[in-house]
C-alpha positions in Angstrom: 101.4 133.4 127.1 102.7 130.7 124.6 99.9 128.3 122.7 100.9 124.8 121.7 99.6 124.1 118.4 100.4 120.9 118.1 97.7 120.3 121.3 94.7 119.2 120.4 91.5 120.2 121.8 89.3 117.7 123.5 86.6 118.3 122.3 86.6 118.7 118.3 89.9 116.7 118.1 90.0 113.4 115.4 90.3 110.3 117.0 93.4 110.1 115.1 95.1 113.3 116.0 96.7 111.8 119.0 98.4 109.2 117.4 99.4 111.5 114.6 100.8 113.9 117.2 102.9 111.0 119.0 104.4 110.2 115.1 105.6 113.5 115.4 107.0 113.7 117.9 109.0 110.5 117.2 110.4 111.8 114.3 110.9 115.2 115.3 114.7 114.8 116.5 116.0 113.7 113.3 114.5 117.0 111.9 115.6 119.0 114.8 118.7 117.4 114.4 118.9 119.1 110.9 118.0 122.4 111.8 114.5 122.0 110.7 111.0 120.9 112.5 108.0 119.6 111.7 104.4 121.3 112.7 101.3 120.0 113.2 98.2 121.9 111.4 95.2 119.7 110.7 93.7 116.6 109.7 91.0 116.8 106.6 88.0 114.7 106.0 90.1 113.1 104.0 92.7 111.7 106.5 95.2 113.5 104.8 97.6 115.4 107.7 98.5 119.3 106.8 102.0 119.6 108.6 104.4 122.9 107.5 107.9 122.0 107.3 110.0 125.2 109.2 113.2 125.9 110.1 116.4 124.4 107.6 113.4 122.2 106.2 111.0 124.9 105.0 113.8 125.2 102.3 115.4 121.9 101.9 115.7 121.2 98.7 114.9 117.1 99.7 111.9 118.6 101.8 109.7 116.7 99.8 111.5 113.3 99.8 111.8 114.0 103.9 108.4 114.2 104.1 107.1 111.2 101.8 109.7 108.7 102.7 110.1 109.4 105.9 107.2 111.7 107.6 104.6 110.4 105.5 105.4 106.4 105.6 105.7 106.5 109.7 102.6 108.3 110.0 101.0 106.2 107.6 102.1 102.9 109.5 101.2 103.8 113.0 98.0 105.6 112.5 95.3 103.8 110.5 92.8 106.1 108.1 95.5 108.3 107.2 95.8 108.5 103.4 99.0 111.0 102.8 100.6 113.3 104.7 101.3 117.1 102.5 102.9 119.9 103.7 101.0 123.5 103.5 
């Protein structure tokens, strides 16, 4: 049995994970692309989105430019509330 952890559940999900989710998947190509991809973990009280970074970009050394300038800014465009985007 495989789980999808980038699904969120019904019931406890924030109103903003599904718009967070469909950012991802969006921009998940270009990371794919790479040899990298881009996970989905939470969203805090905060609105800041926990994501982990695997693949070629869990040791990029740009990782971190990937994910502000690019991750970050699209998700912060398309979903309101969310204040950053960091990656765990």
């Amino acid at each position: 049995m495989t789980t999808d952890i980038t699904t969120p559940d019904a019931a406890s999900a924030d109103p903003r994970e599904a718009g967070v989710l469909e950012a991802i998947d969006a921009i998940r190509p270009a990371l794919q692309a790479d040899g990298g991809d881009i996970v989905f973990t939470n969203i805090d009280g905060a609105g800041v989105v926990h994501v982990e970074l695997v693949g070629a970009c869990g040791t990029c050394p740009i990782s971190t430019q990937t994910l502000k300038a690019g991750v970050e800014r699209i998700i912060m465009d398309r979903v309101p509330g969310i204040t950053e985007v960091v990656a765990d």
